[in-house]
C-alpha positions as CSV (number, residue, x, y, z in Angstrom):
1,X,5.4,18.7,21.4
2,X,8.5,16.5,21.1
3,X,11.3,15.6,23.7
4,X,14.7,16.1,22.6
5,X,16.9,13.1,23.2
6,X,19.6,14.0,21.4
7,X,20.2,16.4,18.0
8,X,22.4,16.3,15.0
9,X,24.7,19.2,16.5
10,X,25.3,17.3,19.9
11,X,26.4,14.2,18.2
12,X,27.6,14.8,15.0
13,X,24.9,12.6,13.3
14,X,23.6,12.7,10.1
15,X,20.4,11.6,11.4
16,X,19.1,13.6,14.8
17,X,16.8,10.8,16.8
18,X,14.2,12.1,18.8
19,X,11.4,11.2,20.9
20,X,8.2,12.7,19.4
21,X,4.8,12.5,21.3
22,X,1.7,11.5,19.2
23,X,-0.6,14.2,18.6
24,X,-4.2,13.9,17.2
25,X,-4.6,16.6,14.7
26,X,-7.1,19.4,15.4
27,X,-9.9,18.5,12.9
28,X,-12.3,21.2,13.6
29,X,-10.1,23.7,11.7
30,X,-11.2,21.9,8.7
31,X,-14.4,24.1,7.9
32,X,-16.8,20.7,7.3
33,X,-15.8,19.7,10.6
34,X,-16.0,22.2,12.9
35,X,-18.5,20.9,14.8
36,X,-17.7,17.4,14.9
37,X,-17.2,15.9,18.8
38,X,-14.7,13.9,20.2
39,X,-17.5,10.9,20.2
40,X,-18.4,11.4,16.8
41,X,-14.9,11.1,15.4
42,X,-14.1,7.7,17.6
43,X,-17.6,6.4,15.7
44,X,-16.5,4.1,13.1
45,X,-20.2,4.6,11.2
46,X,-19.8,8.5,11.9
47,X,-16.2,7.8,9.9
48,X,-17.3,5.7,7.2
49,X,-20.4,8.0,6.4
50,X,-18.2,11.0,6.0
51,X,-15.4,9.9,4.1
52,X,-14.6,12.2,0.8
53,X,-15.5,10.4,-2.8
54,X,-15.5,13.4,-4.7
55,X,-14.6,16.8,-5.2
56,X,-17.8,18.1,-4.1
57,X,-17.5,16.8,-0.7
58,X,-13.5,17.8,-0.2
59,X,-15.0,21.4,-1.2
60,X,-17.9,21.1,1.6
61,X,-15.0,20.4,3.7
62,X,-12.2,22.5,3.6
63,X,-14.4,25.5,1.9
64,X,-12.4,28.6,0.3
65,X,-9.6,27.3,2.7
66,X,-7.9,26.3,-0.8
67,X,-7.7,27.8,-4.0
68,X,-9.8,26.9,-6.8
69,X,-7.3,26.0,-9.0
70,X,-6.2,22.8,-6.0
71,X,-9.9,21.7,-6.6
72,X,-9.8,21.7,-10.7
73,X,-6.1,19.8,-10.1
74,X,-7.4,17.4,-8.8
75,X,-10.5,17.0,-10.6
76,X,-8.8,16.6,-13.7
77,X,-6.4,14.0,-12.5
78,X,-9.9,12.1,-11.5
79,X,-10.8,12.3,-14.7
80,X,-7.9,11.7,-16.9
81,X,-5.2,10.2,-15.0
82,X,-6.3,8.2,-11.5
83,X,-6.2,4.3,-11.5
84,X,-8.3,4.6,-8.0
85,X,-11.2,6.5,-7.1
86,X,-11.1,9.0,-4.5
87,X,-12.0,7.8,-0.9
88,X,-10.5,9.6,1.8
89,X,-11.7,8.3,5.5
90,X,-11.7,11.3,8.1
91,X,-9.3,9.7,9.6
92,X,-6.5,9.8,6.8
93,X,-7.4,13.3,5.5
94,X,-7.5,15.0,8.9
95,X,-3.4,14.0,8.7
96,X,-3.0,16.1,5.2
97,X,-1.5,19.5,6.5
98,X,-1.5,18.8,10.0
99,X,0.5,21.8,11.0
100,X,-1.0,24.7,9.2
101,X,-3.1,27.1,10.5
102,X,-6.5,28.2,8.5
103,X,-5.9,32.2,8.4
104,X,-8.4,32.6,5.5
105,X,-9.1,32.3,1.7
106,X,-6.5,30.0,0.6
107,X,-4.5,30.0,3.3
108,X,-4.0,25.8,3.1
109,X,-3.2,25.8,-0.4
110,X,0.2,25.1,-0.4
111,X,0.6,23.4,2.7
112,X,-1.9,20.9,1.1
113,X,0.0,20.6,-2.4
114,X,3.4,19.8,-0.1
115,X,1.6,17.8,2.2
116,X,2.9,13.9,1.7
117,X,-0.1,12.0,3.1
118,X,-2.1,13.8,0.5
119,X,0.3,13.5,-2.4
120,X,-0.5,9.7,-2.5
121,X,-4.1,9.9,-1.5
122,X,-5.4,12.7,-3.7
123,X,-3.0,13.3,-6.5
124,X,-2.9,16.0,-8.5
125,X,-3.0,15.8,-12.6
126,X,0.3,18.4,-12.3
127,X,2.1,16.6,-10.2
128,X,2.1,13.6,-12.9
129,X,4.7,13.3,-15.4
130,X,4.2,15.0,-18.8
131,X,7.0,13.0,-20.3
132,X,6.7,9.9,-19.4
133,X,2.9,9.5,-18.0
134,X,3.8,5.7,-17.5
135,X,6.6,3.5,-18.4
136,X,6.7,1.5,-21.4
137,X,6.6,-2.0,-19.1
138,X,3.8,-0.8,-17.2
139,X,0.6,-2.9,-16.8
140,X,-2.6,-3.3,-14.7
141,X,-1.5,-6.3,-13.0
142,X,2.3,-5.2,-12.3
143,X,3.1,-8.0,-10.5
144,X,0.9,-10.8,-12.7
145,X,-0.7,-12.0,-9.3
146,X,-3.9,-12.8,-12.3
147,X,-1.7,-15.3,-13.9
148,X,-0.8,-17.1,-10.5
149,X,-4.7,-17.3,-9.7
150,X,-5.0,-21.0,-8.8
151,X,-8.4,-19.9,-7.8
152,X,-10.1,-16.8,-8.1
153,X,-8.5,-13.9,-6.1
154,X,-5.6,-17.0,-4.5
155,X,-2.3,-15.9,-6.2
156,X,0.4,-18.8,-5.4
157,X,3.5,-17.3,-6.0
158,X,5.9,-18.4,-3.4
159,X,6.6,-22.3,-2.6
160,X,4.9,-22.4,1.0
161,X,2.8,-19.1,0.8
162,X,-0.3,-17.5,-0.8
163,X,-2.2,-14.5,-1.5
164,X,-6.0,-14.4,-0.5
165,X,-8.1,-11.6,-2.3
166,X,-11.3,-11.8,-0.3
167,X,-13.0,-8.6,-1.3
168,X,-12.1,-5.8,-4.2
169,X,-13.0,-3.1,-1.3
170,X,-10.9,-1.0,1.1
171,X,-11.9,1.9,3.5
172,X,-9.8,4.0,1.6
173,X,-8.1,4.1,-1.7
174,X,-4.6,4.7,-2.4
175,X,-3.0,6.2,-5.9
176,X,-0.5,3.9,-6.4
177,X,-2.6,0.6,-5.4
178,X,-0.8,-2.2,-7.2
179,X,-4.0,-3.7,-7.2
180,X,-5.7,-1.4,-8.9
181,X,-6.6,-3.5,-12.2
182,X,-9.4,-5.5,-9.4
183,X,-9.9,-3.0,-6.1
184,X,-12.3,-0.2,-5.9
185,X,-14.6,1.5,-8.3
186,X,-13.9,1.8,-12.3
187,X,-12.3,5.5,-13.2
188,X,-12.3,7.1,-16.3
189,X,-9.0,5.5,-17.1
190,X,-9.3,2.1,-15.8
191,X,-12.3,-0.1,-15.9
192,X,-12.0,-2.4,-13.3
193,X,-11.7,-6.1,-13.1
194,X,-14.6,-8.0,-11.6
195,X,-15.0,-11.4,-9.7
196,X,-17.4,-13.6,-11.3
197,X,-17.9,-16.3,-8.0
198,X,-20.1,-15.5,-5.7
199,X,-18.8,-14.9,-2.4
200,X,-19.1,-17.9,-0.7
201,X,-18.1,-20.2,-3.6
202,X,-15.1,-17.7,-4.1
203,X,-13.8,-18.4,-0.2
204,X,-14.4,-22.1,-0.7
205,X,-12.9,-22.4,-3.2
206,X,-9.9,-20.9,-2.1
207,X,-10.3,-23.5,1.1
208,X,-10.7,-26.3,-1.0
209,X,-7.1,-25.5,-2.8
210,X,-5.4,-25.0,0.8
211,X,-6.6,-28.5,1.6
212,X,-5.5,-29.9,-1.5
213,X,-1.9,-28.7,-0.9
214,X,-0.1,-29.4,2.5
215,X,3.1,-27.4,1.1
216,X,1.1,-24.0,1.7
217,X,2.0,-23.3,5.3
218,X,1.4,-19.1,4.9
219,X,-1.8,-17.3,4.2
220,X,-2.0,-13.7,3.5
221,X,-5.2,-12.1,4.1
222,X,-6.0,-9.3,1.8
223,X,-7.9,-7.6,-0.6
224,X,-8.9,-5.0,-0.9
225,X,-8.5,-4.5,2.6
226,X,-10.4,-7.3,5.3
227,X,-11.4,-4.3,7.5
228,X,-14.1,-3.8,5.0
229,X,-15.6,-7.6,5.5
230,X,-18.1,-7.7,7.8
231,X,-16.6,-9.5,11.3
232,X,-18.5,-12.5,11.2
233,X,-17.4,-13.4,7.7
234,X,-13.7,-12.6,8.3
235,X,-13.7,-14.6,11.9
236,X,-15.3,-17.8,9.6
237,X,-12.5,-17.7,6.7
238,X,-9.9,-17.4,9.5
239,X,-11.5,-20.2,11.6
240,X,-11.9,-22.4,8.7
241,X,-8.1,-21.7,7.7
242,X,-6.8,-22.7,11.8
243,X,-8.6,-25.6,11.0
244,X,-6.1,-27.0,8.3
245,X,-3.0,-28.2,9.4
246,X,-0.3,-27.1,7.0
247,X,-1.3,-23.6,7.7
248,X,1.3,-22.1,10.2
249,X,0.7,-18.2,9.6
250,X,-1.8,-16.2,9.0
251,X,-1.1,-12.3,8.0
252,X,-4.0,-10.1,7.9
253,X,-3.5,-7.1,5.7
254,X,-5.3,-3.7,6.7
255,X,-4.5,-0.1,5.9
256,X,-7.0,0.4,8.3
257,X,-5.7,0.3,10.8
258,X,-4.1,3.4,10.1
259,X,-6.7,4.8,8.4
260,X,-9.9,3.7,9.9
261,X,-8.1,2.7,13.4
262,X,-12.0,3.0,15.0
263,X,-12.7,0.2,13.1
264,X,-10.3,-2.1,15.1
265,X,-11.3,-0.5,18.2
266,X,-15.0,-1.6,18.2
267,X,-15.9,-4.2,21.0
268,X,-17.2,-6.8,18.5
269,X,-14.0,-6.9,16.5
270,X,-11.5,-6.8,19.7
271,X,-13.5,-9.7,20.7
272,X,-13.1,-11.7,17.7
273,X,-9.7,-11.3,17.3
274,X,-9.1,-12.2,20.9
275,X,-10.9,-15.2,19.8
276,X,-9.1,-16.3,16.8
277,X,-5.8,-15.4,18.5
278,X,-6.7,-17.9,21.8
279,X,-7.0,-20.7,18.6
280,X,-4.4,-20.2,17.0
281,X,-2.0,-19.8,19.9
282,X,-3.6,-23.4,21.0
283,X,-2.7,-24.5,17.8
284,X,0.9,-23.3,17.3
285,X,-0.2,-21.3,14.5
286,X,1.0,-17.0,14.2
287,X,-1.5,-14.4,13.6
288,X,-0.2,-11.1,12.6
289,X,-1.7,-7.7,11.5
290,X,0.1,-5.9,8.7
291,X,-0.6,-2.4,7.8
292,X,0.3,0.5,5.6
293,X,1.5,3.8,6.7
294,X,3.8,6.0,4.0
295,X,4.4,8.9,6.6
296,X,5.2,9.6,10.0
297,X,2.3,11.9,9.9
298,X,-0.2,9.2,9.9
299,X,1.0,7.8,13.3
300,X,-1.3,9.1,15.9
301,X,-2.7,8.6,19.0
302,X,-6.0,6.6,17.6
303,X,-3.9,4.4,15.2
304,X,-1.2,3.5,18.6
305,X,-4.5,2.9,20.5
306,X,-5.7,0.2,18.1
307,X,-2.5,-1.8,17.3
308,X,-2.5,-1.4,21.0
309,X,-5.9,-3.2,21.2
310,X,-4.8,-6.0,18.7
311,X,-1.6,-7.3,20.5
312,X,-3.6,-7.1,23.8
313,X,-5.6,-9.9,21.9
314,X,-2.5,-12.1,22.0
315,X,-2.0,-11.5,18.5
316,X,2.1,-12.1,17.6
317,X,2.8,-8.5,15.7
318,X,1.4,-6.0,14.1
319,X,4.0,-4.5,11.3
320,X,4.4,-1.8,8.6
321,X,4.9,-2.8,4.8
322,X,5.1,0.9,3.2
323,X,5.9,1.9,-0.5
324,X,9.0,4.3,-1.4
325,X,6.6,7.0,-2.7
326,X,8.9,10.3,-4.2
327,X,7.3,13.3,-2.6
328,X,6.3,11.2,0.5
329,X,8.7,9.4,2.2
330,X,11.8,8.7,-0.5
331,X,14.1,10.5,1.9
332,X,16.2,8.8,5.1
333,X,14.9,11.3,7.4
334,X,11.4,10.8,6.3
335,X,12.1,6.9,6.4
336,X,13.7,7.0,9.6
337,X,10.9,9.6,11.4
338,X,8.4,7.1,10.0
339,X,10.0,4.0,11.6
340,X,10.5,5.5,15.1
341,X,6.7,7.0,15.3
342,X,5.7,3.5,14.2
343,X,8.2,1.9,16.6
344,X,8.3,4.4,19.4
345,X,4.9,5.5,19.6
346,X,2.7,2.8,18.1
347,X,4.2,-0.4,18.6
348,X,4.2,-1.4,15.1
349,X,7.0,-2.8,13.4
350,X,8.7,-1.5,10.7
351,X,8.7,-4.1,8.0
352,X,9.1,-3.6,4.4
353,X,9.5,-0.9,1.9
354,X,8.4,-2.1,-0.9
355,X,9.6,0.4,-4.2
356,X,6.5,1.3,-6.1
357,X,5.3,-1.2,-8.8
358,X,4.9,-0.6,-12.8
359,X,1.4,0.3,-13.1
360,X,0.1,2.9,-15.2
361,X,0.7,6.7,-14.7
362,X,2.8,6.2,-11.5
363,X,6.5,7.4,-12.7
364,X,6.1,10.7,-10.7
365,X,5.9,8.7,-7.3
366,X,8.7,5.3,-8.4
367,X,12.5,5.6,-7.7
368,X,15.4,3.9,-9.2
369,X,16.9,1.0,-8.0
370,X,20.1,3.1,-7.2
371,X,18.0,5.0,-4.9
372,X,16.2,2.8,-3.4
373,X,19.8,1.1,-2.7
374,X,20.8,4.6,-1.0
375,X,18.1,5.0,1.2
376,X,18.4,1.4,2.3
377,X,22.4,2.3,3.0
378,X,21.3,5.5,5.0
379,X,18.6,3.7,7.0
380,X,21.3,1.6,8.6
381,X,22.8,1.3,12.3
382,X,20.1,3.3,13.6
383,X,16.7,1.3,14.1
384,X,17.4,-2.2,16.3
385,X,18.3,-4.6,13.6
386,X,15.2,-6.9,14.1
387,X,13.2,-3.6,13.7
388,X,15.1,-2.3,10.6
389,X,12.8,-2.5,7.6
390,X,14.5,-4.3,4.4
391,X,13.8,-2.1,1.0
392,X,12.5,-4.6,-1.3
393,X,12.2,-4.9,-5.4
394,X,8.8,-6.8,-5.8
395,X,10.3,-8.0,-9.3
396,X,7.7,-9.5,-12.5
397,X,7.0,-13.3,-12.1
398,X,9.9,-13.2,-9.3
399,X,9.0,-11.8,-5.9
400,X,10.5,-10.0,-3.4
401,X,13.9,-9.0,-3.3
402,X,15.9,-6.8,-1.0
403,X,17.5,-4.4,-3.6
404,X,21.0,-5.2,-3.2
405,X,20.1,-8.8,-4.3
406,X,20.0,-8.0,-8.5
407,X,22.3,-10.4,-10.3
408,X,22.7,-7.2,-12.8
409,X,22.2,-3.4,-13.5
410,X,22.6,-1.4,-16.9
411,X,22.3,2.3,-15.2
412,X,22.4,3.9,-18.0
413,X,19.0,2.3,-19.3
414,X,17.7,1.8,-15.7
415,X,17.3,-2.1,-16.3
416,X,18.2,-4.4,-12.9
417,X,18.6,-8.2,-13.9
418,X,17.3,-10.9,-11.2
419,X,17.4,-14.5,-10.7
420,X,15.3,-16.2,-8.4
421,X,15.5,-19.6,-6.5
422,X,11.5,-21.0,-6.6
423,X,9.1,-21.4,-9.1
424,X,5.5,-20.1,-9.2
425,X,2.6,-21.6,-9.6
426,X,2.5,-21.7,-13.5
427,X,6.1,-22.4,-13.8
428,X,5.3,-26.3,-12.6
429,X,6.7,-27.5,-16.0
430,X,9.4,-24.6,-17.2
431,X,13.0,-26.1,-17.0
432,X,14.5,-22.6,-17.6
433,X,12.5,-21.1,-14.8
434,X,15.5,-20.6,-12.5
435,X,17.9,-20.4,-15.3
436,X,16.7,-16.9,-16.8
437,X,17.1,-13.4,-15.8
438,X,13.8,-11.2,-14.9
439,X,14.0,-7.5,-15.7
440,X,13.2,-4.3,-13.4
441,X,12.5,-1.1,-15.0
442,X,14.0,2.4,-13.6
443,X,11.6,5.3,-14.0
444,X,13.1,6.9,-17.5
445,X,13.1,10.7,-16.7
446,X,16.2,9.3,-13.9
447,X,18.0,8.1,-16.3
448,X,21.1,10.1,-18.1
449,X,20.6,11.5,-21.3
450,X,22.0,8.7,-23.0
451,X,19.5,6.5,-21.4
452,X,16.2,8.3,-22.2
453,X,17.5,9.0,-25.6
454,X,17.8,4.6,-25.6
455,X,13.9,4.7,-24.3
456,X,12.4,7.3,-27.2
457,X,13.5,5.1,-30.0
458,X,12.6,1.8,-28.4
459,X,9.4,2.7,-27.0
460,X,8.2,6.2,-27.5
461,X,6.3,8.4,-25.3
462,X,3.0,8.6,-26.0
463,X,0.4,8.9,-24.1
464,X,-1.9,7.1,-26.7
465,X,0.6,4.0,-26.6
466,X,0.5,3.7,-23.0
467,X,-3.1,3.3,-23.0
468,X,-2.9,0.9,-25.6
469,X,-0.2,-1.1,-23.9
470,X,-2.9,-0.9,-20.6
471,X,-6.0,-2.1,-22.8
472,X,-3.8,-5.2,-23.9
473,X,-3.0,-5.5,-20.0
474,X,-6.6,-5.7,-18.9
475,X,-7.7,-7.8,-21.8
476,X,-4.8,-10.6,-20.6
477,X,-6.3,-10.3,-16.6
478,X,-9.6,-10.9,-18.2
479,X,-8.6,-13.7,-20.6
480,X,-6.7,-15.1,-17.4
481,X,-9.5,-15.0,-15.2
482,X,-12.3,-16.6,-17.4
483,X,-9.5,-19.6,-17.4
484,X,-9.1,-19.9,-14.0
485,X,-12.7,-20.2,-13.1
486,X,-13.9,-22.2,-16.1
C-alpha cells in the first residue's frame, strides 16, 4: 500500500515521489516456510540456522515453485563462475520476488530471474558475460587494500583513516564482494585468502599500530561484517579504540543490518551499543553504523525497526553505502526509490554509491564511468542535499572519487585518468605519487566497436587468461601477506 503524494502526470516530473509504506513480505508462501511464526522469524538463532548455503536447501524452500532449469543456473554458476559462496539469511531471500503470487509449478520462475535483490545474491551462470567473463585489469584484491596492510587485515589508505578487517565472516554473502579474495568460504573458482594471527594477536596488533600513529583519527570497522563477532569481543575492540585519543570516529560496517536486522534487535546488543555510544559521546568521539542495501525492496519494516533501535542508543547515524549493480539498481528511479525507502521509511541515510570494483567475473553487474556520471546527474534536486548520496569511483591505489572528479577519459577505450592529493601507506617514499595518473577501466562490451576491437588485440578474451591473470592476483595477496606479518 503506498500514499500518493504527488505523480509524474500532476507535475510534469521525470521522477514521480511518493510515499510508500514498509511492508514485511509474506514468507509463508515460500513452501519451506509455510509454517514458520511471527516469533520464529524475529529469532536471530531461528534466522541464522535456516539460512540457504546450497542448492539443496533453496530447493527445500521454494519446491517446484521454480523451474528446474533456475536450480541447474545457478548451480553451475556455483561451480564455475561465483567468487562467494552462497548464503542467503531468511531475511534477505524472503525480499527476492516480493510481489508474486505462488499459483503452482513454476509459477516464480521468472519473477525470481528479474528479481534485483536476487540477481546480486544468487547469480545465475547465464546472466554472466560470455564475452568478456572478466576484464583484463581485474584482480582478487581490486582495490590493493593487501598491499596497504600495515598489519594484518588494517589497510591505511587514507592520511587520517583506516580499514579494520576483524573477521573474514558475514551473515550473508554478496556476488560482487570486493573482498572476496579474504571473506567467506573458498569456491571452486577462488581459493580464499586466510589470516595467519590468531585472533587476539590480530586485534592487538592492529591496536598497537593506532597507538603508534596519532595522525589516524578514523576507524572503519569491518570485515567481513562485525555482526558476525560475538558482542563481547566487538564491545572490547571498540572500547579499547575510545580509549586512544587520536581516534575521533568510529564507523561500524554491517549489511546486517539489512539482512539480519534481528540481530541488532537482540537486548544484549542494544545494550552494548547504548554503552559504547554513552563513551564515546563523553569523549567527543562519533559512532556510526553503515550498511548496505542495493534495492528499495530490502527496506522493510524489521530493518526500519533496528536502525531505529541503534540511534535510540545515541549513536550519531546510521547510513547506506550501496554499489551501482546493472540489473539492480543502475537506474534513477531505482536509485531514487531506494534513497527515499531508506530515508523516508528507515531513517538511514543515503550515502555512497560506490560503482562496482574490478574483480573477477563481475562485467555483467559494472557500469561505465559515463553512466555512472548520468545517474549521478538524474539523482539531482530531488533528495535534501545533505541526504543526496555522491556516486563514487573507488579508483586502484587512489580512493574514492565522486565520478565527475577524473582528470581524463578516453570513451572510446573506456579508460578514466585520476590524480589524487594523499599518499598511502606504501607510497611513504614515492616522489611521483601525486604526480602520476591512475587508470579506471569501463566494462568492454560498453564500449563502441572501435573500442572492443582496441581490447581483443591488447588483451584477448579468454577465459583461460583471466584465470591466469587471477592466479597471479592471489599469489601477490599471499606474497603480501607473509611480508606484512613476518
Amino acid at each position: 500500500m503506498s500514499i500518493e503524494t504527488a505523480t509524474g502526470l500532476e507535475t510534469g516530473q521525470p521522477y514521480p515521489y511518493r510515499r510508500v509504506e514498509l511492508v514485511e513480505p509474506d514468507w509463508t508462501r515460500f513452501p519451506g516456510w509455510k509454517d514458520v511464526t511471527a516469533a520464529e522469524w524475529e529469532s536471530v538463532q531461528w534466522q541464522r540456522a535456516h539460512c540457504v548455503k546450497n542448492i539443496k536447501q533453496l530447493r527445500d524452500l521454494l519446491g517446484d515453485l521454480v523451474d528446474d532449469r533456475f536450480y541447474d543456473d545457478l548451480e553451475r554458476d556455483q561451480r564455475e563462475r561465483a567468487t562467494m559462496s552462497m548464503l542467503v539469511p531468511p531475511q534477505m531471500m524472503n525480499t527476492m520476488a516480493p510481489h508474486a503470487t505462488p499459483a503452482g509449478p513454476g509459477s516464480l520462475t521468472e519473477a525470481m530471474y528479474a528479481d534485483p535483490v536476487r540477481r546480486y545474491m544468487l547469480p545465475a551462470f547465464s546472466e554472466r558475460r560470455t564475452d568478456w567473463p572478466s576484464h583484463p585489469h581485474a584482480t582478487r584484491d581490486s582495490l590493493h587494500e593487501h598491499d596497504m596492510w600495515v598489519a594484518e587485515g588494517l589497510t591505511h589508505r587514507y592520511p587520517t583513516k583506516v580499514l579494520a578487517e576483524l573477521l573474514p565472516t558475514c551473515p550473508q554473502y554478496c556476488g560482487h564482494c570486493t573482498r572476496m579474495d579474504l571473506v567467506g568460504n573458498s569456491t571452486p573458482v577462488i581459493d580464499k585468502l586466510k589470516f595467519s594471527m590468531k585472533p587476539v594477536d590480530r586485534l592487538g596488533a592492529m591496536m598497537d599500530y593506532l597507538r603508534a600513529n596519532p595522525s589516524v583519527r578514523d576507524v572503519v570497522v569491518s570485515g567481513g561484517d562485525v555482526a558476525n563477532l560475538p558482542w563481547p569481543r566487538l564491545e572490547d575492540f571498540l572500547t579499547k579504540l575510545l580509549e586512544i585519543e587520536n581516534i575521533r570516529d568510529i564507523r561500524l560496517a554491517t549489511k546486517a543490518l539489512m539482512g539480519l536486522p534481528q540481530h541488532w534487535l537482540q537486548d544484549d546488543v542494544r545494550a552494548g551499543m547504548e554503552r559504547v555510544a554513552t563513551t564515546a559521546r563523553a569523549r567527543g568521539v562519533s559512532v556510526a553504523i553503515h550498511t548496505h542495501v542495493n534495492h528499495a525492496n530490502s527496506v522493510t519494516p524489521l530493518v526500519a525497526k533496528a536502525a531505529k533501535a541503534m540511534l535510540d542508543t545515541g549513536i550519531r547515524d546510521v547510513r547506506n553505502q550501496g554499489v551501482l549493480l546493472n540489473g539492480v539498481n543502475a537506474d534513477p528511479h531505482a536509485l531514487l526509490d531506494l534513497c527515499f525507502s531508506l530515508l523516508d521509511g528507515a531513517q538511514i541515510m543515503p550515502y555512497y554509491f560506490y560503482m562496482c570494483d574490478m574483480i573477477p567475473f563481475s562485467e555483467h553487474w559494472r557500469v561505465s564511468v559515463a553512466d555512472a556520471q548520468r545517474l549521478q546527474h538524474h539523482i539531482m534536486g530531488y533528495l535534501p542535499g545533505f541526504a543526496t548520496p555522491r556516486i563514487v569511483c573507488d579508483v586502484p591505489f587512489v580512493g574514492k572519487r565522486w565520478v565527475h572528479q577524473l582528470a581524463d577519459y578516453d570513451r572510446e577505450k573506456g579508460i578514466s585518468y585520476w590524480t589524487k592529493n594523499y599518499r598511502t601507506s606504501i607510497e611513504a617514499n614515492d616522489p611521483e605519487a601525486l604526480e602520476r595518473t591512475y587508470e579506471y577501466y569501463d566494462p568492454i562490451h560498453t564500449l563502441p566497436a572501435e573500442g572492443q576491437a582496441w581490447w581483443r588485440e591488447h588483451a584477448g578474451t579468454s577465459l583461460a587468461e583471466a584465470e591466469k591473470r587471477a592466479a597471479a592476483s592471489r599469489e601477490t595477496a599471499e606474497a603480501q601477506a607473509l611480508l606484512t606479518i613476518s
